[in-house]
FISE-422372 format. One record per residue (C-alpha): z, x, y; residue number from 0; residue in three letters. Coordinates in Angstrom, 3 decimals, always signed. Each point is the difference from the previous one (the first is absolute). Layout:
          Z          X          Y   num   residu
          Z          X          Y   NUM      ALA
...
//
This chain:
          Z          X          Y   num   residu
   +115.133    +96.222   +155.230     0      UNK
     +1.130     +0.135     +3.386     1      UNK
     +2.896     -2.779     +0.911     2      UNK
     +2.135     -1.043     +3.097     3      UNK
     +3.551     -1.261     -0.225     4      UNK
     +0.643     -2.137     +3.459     5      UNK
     +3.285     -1.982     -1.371     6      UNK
     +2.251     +0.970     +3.115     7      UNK
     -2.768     +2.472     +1.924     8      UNK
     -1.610     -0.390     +3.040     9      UNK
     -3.787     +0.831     -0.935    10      UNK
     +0.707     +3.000     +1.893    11      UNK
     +2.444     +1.374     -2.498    12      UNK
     -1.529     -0.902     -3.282    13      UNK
     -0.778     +2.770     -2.232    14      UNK
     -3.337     +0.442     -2.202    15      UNK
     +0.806     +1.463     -3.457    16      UNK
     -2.675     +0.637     -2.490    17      UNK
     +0.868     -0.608     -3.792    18      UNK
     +0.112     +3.015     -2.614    19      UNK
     -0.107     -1.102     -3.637    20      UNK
     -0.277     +1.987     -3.225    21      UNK
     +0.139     -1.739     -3.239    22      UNK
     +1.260     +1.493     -3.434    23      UNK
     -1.800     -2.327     -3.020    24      UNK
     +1.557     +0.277     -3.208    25      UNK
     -2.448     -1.308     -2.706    26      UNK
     +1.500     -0.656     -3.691    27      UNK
     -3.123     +1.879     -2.411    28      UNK
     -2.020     -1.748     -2.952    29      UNK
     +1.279     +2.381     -2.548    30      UNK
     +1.317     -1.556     -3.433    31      UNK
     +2.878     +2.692     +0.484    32      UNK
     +2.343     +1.398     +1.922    33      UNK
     -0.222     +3.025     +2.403    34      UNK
     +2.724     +2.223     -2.462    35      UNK
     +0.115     -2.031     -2.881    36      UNK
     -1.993     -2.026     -2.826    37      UNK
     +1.892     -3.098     +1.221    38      UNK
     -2.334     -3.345     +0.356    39      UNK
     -0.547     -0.551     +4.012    40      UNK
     -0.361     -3.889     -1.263    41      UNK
     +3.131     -0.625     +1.578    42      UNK
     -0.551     -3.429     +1.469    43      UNK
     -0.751     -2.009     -2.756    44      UNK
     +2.813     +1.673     -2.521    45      UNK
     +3.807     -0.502     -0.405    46      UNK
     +2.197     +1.833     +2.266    47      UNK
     +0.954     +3.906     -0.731    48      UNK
     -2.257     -0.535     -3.464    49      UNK
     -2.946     +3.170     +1.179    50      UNK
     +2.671     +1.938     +0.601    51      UNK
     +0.506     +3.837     -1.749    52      UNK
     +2.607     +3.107     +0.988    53      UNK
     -2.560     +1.335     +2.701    54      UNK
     -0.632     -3.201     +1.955    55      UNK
     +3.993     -1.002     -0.340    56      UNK
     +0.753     +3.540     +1.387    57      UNK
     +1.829     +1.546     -3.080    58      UNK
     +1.608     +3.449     +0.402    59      UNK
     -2.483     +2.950     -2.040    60      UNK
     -2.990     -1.721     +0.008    61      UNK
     -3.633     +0.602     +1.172    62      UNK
     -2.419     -1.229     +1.858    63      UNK
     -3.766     +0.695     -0.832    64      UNK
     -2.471     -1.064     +2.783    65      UNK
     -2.844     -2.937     -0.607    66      UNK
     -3.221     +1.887     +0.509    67      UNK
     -2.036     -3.845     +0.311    68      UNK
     +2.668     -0.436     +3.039    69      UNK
     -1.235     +3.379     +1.283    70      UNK
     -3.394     -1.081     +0.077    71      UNK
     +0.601     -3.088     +1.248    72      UNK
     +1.524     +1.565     +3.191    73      UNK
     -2.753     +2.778     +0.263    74      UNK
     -2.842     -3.367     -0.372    75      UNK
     +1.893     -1.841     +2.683    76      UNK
     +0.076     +3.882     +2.679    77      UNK
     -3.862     -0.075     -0.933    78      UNK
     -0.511     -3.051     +1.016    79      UNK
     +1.810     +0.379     +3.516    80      UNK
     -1.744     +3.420     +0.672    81      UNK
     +3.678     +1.851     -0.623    82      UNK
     -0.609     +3.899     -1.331    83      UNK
     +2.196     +0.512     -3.045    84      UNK
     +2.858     +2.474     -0.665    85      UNK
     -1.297     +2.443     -3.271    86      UNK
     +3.622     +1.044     -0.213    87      UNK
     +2.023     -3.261     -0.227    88      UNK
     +3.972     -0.440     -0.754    89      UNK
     +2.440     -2.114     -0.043    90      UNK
     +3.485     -0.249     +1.786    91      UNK
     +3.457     -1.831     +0.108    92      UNK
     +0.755     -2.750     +2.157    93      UNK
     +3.601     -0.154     +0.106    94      UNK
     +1.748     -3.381     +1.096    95      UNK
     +2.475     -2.409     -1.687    96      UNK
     -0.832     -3.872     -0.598    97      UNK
     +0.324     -1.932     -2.773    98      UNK
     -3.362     -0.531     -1.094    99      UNK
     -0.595     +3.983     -0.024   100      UNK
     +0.960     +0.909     -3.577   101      UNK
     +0.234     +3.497     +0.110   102      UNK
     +1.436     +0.112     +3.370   103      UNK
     -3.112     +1.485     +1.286   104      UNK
     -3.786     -0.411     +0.211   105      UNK
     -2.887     +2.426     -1.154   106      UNK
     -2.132     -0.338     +2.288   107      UNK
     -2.372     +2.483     +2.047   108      UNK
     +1.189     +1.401     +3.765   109      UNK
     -1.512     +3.404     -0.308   110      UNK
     -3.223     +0.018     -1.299   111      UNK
     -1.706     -3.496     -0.216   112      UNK
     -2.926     -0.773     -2.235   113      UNK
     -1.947     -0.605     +3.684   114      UNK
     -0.247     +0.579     +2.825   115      UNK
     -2.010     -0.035     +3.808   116      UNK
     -1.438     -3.499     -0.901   117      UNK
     -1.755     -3.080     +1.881   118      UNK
     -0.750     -3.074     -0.110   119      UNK
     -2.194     -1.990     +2.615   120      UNK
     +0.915     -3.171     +0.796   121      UNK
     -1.657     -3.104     +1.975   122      UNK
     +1.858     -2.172     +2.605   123      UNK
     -2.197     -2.387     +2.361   124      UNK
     -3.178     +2.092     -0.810   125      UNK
     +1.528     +3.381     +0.725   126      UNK
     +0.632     +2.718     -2.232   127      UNK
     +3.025     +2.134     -0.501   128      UNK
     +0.389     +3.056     -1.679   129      UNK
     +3.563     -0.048     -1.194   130      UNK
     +1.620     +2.968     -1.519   131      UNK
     +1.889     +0.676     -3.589   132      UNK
     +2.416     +2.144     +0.334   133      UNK
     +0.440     +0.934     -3.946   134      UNK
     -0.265     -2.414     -3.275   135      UNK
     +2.621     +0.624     -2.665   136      UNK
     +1.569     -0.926     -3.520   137      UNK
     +3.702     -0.973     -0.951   138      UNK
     +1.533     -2.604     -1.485   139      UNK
     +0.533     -3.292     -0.053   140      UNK
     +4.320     -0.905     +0.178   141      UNK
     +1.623     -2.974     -1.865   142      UNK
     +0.191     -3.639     +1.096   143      UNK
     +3.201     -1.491     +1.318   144      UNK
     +0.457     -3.755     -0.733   145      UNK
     +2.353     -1.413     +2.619   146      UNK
     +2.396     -2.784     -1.409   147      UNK
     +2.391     -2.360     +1.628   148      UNK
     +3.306     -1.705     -1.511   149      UNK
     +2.385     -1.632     +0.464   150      UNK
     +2.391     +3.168     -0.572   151      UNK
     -2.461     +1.843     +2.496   152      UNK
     -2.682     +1.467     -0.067   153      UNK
     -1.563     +2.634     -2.045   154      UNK
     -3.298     +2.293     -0.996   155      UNK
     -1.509     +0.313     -3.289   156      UNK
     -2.550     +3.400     -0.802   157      UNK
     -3.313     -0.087     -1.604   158      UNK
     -0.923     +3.313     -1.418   159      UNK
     -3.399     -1.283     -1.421   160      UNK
     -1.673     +0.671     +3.761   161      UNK
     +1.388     +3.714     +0.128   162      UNK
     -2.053     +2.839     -0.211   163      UNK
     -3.523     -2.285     +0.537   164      UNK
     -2.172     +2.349     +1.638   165      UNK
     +0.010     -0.479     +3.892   166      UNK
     -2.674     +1.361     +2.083   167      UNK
     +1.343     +0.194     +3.534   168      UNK
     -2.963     +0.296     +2.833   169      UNK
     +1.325     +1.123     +3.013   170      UNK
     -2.267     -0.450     +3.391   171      UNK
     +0.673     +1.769     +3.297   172      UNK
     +1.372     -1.879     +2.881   173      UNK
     -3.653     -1.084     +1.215   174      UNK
     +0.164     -3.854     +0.233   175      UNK
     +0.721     -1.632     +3.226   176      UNK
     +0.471     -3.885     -1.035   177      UNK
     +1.284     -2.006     -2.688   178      UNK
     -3.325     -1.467     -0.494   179      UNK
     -1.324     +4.011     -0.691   180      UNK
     +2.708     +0.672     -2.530   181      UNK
     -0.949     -3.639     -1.438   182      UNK
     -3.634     +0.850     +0.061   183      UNK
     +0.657     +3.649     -1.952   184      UNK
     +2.284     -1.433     -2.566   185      UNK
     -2.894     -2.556     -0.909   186      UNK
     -2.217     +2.495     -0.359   187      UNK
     +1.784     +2.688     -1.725   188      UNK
     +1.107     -2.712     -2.601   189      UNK
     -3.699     -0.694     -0.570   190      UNK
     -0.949     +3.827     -0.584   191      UNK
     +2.877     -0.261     -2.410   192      UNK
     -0.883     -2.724     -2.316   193      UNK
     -4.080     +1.104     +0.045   194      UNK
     +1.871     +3.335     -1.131   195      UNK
     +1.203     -1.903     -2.792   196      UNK
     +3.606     +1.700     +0.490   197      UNK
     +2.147     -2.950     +1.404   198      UNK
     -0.133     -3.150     +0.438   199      UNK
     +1.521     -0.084     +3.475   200      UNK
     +1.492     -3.053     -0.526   201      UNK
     +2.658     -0.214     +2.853   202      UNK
     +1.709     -3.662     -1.339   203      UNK
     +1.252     +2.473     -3.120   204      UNK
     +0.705     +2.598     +1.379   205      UNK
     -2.845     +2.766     -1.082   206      UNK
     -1.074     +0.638     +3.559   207      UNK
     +3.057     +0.799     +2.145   208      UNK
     +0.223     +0.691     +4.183   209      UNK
     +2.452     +1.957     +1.531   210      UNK
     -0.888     -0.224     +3.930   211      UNK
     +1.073     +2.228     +2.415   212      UNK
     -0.042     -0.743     +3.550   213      UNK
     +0.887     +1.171     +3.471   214      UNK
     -1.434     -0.171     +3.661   215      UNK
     -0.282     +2.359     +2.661   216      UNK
     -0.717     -0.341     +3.499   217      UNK
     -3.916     -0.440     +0.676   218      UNK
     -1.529     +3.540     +0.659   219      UNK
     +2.954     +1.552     -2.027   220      UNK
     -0.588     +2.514     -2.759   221      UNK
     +3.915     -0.109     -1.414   222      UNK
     +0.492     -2.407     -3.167   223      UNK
     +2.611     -2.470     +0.914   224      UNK
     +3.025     -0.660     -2.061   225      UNK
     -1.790     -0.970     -3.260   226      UNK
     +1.086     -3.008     -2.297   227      UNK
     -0.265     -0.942     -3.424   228      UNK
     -0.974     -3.051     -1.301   229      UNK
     +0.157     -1.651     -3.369   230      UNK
     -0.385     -3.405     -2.083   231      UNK
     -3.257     -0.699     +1.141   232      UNK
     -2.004     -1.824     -2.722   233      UNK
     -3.358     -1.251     +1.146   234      UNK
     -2.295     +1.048     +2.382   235      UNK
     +1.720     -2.705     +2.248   236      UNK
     +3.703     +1.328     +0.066   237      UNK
     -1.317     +3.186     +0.399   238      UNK
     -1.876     -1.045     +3.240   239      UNK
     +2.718     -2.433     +1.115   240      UNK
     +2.555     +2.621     -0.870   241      UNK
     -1.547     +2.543     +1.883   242      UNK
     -0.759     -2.048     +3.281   243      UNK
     +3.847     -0.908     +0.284   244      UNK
     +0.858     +3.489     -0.314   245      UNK
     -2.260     +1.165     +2.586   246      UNK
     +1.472     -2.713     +2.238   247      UNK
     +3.567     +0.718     -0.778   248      UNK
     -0.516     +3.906     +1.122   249      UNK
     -1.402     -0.997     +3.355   250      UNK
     +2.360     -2.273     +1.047   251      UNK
     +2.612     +2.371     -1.406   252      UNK
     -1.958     +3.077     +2.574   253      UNK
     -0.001     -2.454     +2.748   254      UNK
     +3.595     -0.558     -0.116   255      UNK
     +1.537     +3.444     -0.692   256      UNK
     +1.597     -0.903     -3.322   257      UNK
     -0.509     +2.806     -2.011   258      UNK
     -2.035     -0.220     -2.916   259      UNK
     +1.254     +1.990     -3.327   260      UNK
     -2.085     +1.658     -2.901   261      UNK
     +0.553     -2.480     -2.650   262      UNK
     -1.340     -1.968     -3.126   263      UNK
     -0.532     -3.980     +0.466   264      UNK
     -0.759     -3.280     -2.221   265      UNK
     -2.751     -2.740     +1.046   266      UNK
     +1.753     -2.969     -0.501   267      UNK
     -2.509     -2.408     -0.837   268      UNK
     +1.410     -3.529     +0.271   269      UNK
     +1.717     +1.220     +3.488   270      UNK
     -3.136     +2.021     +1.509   271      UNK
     +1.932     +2.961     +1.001   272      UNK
     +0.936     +3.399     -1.005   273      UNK
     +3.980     +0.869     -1.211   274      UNK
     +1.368     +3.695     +0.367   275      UNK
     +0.379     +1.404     -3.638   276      UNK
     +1.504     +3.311     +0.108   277      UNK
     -0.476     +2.914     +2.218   278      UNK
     -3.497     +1.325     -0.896   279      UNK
     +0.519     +2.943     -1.782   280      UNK
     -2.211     +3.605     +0.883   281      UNK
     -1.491     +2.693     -2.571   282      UNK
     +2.464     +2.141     -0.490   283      UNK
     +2.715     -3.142     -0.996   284      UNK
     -1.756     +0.385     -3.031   285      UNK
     +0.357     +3.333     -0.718   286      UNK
     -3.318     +0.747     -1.386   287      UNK
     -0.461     +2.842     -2.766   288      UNK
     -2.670     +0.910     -2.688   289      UNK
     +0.411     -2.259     -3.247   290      UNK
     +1.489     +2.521     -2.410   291      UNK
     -1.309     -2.038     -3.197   292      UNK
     -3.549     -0.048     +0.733   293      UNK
     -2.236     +3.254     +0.490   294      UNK
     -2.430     +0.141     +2.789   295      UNK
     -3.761     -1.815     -0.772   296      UNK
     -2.562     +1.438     +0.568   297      UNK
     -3.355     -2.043     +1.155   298      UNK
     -3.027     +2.200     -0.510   299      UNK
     -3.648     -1.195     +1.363   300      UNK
     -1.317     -0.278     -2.840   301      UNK
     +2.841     -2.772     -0.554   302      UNK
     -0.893     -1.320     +3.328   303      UNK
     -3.291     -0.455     -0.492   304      UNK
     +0.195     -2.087     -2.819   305      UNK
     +2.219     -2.341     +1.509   306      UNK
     -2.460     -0.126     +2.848   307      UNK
     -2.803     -0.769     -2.167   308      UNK
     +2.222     -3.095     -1.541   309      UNK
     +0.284     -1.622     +3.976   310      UNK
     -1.790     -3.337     -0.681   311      UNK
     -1.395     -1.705     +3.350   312      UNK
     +2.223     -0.852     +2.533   313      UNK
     +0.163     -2.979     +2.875   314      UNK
     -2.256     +1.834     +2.829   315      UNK
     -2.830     +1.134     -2.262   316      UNK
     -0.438     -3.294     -1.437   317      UNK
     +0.503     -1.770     +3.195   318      UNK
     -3.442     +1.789     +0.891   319      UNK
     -1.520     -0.303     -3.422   320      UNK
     +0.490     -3.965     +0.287   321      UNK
     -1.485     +0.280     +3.863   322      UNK
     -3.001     +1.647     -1.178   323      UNK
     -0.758     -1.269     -3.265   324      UNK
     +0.974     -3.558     +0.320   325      UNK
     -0.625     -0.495     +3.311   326      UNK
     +3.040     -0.875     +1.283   327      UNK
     +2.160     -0.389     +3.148   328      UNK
     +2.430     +2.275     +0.919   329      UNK
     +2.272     -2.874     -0.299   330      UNK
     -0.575     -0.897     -2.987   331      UNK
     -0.056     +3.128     -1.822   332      UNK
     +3.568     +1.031     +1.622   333      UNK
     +0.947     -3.429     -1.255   334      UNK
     -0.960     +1.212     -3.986   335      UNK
     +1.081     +3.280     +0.071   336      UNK
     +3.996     -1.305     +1.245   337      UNK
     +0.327     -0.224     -3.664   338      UNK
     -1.195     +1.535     -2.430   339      UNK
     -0.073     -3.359     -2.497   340      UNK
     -1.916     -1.236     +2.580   341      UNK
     -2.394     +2.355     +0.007   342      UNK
     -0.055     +0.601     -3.726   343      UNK
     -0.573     -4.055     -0.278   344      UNK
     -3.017     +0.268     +2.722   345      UNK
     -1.199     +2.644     -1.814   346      UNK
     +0.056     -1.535     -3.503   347      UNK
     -1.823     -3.036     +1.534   348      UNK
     -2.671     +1.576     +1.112   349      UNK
     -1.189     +1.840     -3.174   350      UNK
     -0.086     -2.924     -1.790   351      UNK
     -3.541     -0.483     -0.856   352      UNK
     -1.547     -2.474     +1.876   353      UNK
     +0.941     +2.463     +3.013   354      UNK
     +0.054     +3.737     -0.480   355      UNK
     -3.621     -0.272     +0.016   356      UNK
     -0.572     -2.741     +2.562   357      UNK
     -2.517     +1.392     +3.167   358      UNK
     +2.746     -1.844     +2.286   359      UNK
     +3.490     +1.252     -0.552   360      UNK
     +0.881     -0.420     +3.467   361      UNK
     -0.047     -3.887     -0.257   362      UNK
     +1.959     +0.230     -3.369   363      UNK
     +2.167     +2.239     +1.153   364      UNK
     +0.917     -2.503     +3.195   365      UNK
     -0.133     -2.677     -2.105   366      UNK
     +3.018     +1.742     -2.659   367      UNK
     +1.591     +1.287     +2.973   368      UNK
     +0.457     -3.777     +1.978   369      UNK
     +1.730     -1.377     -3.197   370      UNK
     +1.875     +3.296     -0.322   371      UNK
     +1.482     -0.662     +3.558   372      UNK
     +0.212     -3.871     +0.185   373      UNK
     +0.779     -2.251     -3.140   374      UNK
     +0.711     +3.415     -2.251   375      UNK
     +2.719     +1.633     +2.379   376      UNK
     +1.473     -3.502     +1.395   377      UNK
     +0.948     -0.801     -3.897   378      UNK
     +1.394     +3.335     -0.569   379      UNK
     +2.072     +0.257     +2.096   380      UNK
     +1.602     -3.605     -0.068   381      UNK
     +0.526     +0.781     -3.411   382      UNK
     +1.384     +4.003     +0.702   383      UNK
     -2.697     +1.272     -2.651   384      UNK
     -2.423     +3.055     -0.386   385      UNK
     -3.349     -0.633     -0.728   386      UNK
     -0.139     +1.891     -3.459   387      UNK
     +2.308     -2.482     -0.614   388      UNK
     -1.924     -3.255     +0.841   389      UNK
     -1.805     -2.146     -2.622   390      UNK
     -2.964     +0.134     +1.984   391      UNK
     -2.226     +3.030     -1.422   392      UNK
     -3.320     +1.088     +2.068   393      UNK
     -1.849     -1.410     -2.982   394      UNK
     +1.430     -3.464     +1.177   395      UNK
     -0.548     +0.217     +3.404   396      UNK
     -3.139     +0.875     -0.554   397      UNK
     -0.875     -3.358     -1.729   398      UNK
     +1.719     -2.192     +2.724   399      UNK
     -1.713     +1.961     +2.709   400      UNK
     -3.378     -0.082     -2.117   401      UNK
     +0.425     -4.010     -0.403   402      UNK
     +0.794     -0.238     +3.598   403      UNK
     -3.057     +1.543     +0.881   404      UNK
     -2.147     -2.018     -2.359   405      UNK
     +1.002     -2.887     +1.169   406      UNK
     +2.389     -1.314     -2.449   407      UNK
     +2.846     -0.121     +1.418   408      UNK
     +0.684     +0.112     +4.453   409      UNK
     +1.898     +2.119     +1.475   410      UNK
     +2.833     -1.847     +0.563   411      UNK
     +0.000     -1.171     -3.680   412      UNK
     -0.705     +3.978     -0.799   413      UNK
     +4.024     +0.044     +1.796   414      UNK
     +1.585     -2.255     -1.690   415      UNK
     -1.614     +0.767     -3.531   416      UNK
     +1.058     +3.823     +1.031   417      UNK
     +3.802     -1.207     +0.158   418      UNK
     -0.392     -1.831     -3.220   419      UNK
     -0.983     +3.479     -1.539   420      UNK
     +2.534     +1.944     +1.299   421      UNK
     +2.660     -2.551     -0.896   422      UNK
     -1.322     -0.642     -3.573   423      UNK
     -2.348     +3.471     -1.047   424      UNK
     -3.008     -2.954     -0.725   425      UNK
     -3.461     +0.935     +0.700   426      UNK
     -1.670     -1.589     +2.841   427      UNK
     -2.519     -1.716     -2.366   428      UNK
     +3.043     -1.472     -2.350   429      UNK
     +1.558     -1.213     +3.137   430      UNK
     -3.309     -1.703     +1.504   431      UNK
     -0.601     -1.662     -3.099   432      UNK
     +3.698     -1.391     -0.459   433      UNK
     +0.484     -1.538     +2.951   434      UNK
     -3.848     -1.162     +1.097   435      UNK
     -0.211     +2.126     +2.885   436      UNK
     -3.794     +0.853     -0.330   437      UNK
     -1.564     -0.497     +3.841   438      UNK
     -1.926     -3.071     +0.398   439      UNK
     -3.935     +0.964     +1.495   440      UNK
     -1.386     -3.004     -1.107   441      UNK
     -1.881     -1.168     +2.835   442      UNK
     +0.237     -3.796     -1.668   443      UNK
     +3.477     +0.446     +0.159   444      UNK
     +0.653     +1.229     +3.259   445      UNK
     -2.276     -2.442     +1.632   446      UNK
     +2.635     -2.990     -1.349   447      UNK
     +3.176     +1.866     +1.194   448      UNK
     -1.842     +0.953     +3.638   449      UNK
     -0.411     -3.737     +0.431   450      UNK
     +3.045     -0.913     -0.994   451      UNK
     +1.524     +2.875     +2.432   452      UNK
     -2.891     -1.467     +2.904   453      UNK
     +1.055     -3.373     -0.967   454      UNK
     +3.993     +0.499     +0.734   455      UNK
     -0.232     +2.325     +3.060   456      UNK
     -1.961     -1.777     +2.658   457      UNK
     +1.292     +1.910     +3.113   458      UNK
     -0.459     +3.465     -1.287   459      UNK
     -3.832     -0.814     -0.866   460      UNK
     -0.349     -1.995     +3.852   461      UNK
     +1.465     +3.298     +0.862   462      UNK
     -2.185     +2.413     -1.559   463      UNK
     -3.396     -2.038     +0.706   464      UNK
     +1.317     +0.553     +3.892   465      UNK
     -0.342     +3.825     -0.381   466      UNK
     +3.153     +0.433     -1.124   467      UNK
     -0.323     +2.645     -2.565   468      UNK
     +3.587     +0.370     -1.378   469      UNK
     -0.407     -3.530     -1.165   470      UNK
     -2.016     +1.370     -2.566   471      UNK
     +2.920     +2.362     -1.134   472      UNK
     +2.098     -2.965     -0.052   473      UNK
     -2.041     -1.825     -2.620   474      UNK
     -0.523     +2.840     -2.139   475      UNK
     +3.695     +0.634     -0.322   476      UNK
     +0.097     -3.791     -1.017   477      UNK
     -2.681     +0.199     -2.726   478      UNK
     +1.831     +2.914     -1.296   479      UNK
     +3.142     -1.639     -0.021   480      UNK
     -1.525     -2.857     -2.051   481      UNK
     -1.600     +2.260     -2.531   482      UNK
     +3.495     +1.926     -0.321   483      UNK
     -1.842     +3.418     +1.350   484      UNK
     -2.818     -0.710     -2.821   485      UNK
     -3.174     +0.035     +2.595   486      UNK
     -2.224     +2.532     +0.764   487      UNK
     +0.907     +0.089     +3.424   488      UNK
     -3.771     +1.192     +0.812   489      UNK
     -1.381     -3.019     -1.328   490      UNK
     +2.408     -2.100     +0.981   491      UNK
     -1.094     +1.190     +3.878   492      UNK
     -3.395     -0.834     -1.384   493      UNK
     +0.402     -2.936     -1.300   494      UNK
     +2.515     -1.456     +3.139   495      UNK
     -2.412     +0.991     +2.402   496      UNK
     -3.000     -1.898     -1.847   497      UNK
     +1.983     -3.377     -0.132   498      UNK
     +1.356     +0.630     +3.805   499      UNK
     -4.147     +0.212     +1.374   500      UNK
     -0.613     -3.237     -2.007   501      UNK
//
């Protein structure tokens, strides 16, 4: 991303900066435990400080013993983004202070990461972009700190259920150039996650976590700028947004002397703007050293392997499987594979057994994949749903698509009957036959309400017997308003332009 900042500047003076920006993704794991302890990690739906023990509340004397399913998770997630893994692995102290650290420091891993020398390609306006992962590694998760106001002042309240949830932190190399790059690797490393089945990379709650760091440099520089921190970025959105004002902030700051200072800041989401934190802190603040409580682990190939064999598949190969074996459009397969629910509903609909051995799956496919992206998306998100939690299974869509298509119902009923189903769980047939929505292609039928349409609209038909053929659209829209959307719309055409010659 190159930029100009002419606020004040002659064009003659303005400066082009590129943007550097490396991202740091912490991603809460699907274990039932902790990272150190037998603890429950079910720590949103549970009393405060009840999943709680001596090792997750940071007791003097005791010990931590390390989740091997959290191990594996990590190694699954280096597979997946091409990262070699360490066969000696540790663990190491991260000293620092703050209320919601219990022990007063973190185990994490500084020295010898789980992986390492990754990639992951990613696609913005057609091109591709190999970007870099510096290392993936395990710690955990700290407290939760529930702000409070009153009227004696204000005051914080801890949550140790949340500590010591295993955190995988995925650290890329300063290879993006634009907010919308960061955006566009985020999305997809959150969807190689949840086809991973080891997060759910659900940003609103706080499993998938972005720490951005950014700086500019001078175009045709090799230096790294002053680099910043950024946190509280929630969505995809705020993380963009957050990330654009930043970049803006530094340039102005470069064209205008002020010096700009290593430090951590807040997105401030209501206000649009970042807000200094604290002085950004380097490595050796922390004062890393080996964890004395936990012995090296050692990750043979044989280990490896197995985990390798266990990698189920992931966004890009079935992007090309659904190309090539449902004929579809590059467009509409990177529209399924966004989410894996998605997918996994697509999927499920098209083994159902009028279908998986149907000569044409391409026209099913389209067919699954237009309701997918039109009524089916439109209703989930005005109601902030997944689709595994919807009412409407594939079985049921298939019966309102399969009525549509015989002719019982038109499309536009097909719509409204769809919303019915989502709303209520009722099967397109129950929902028909309540509320007498079967389409009318009675010819005898028709030929009455055509007059009657004919009858009332004497300009349109002058219109359309002068050549004008959007008359014709006119009257249609009229019969079909009279019928309530219950006409065949073909014969209704038919049957309009047989009284019209008369």
């Amino acid at each position: 991303m190159l930029l100009y900042w002419n606020d004040c500047f002659t064009d003659d003076l303005a400066m082009k900066y590129e943007t550097i920006i490396g991202l740091e993704v912490h991603a809460q794991l699907l274990t039932k435990s902790k990272m150190f302890c037998g603890c429950s990690t079910d720590y949103a739906s549970t009393p405060p400080n009840t999943h709680v023990c001596p090792v997750c509340m940071g007791m003097p004397g005791v010990l931590p013993v390390i989740n091997r399913q959290a191990v594996e998770y990590t190694m699954m997630t280096a597979l997946a983004l091409n990262c070699s893994i360490t066969e000696n692995t540790s663990f190491d102290r991260k000293n620092y202070i703050y209320p919601d650290l219990m022990k007063g420091y973190q185990i994490s891993q500084s020295y010898a990461p789980i992986g390492y020398n990754g990639s992951l390609t990613i696609n913005v306006n057609g091109q591709e972009k190999k970007i870099g992962i510096d290392n993936i590694h395990l710690e955990e998760d700290t407290a939760r700190l529930l702000h409070r106001s009153a009227p004696g002042g204000d005051y914080s309240l801890v949550d140790i259920n949340r500590a010591g949830t295993p955190l995988m932190e995925i650290v890329c190399d300063p290879d993006l150039r634009s907010p919308e790059e960061a955006r566009q690797y985020l999305m997809q490393l959150r969807s190689i996650l949840q086809y991973l089945g080891v997060s759910t990379g659900n940003m609103e709650e706080g499993s998938f976590r972005c720490d951005a760091n950014i700086s500019i440099r001078p175009e045709g520089s090799t230096e790294l700028g002053v680099k910043v921190e950024v946190k509280n970025m929630n969505s995809f959105k705020s993380v963009y947004l957050a990330m654009e004002y930043e970049v803006q902030r530094q340039t102005k700051a470069a064209n205008t002397d002020k010096k700009l200072v290593q430090e951590t800041r807040g997105w401030v989401e209501d206000r649009g703007k970042t807000v200094p934190q604290r002085t950004k802190e380097y490595a050796h603040d922390y004062r890393y050293f080996p964890e004395p409580d936990l012995p090296p682990l050692v990750i043979s190939r044989e280990w490896i392997e197995e985990v390798r064999a266990k990698l189920p598949e992931l966004p890009e190969q079935k992007r090309h499987r659904f190309m090539t074996e449902y004929g579809l459009s590059e467009y509409d397969a990177n529209f399924l594979i966004s989410s894996k629910l998605v997918a996994d509903y697509f999927e499920s609909y098209m083994v159902l057994e009028p279908h998986k051995s149907s000569p044409d799956k391409s026209k099913t496919a389209k067919e699954i994949v237009n309701w997918l992206l039109g009524e089916f998306s439109r209703l989930l998100n005005a109601n902030n749903i997944e689709i595994n939690n919807s009412k409407v299974t594939p079985q049921m869509l298939w019966l309102l698509i399969d009525m549509k298509e015989q002719g019982v119902i038109s499309n536009p009923i097909a719509k409204e009957v769809f919303e019915e189903m989502f709303k209520t769980g009722k099967t397109a047939d129950e929902i028909i036959s309540e509320r007498g929505l079967t389409q009318i292609s009675d010819t005898r039928e028709l030929e009455k309400i055509v007059s009657e349409v004919i009858n009332s609209n004497a300009q349109p038909v002058a219109d359309f017997k002068a050549g004008k053929e959007i008359a014709l659209k006119f009257l249609v829209g009229q019969v079909m308003r009279a019928t309530k959307g219950q006409a065949n719309p073909q014969l209704v055409n038919e049957v309009l332009k047989k009284k019209l010659a008369e």
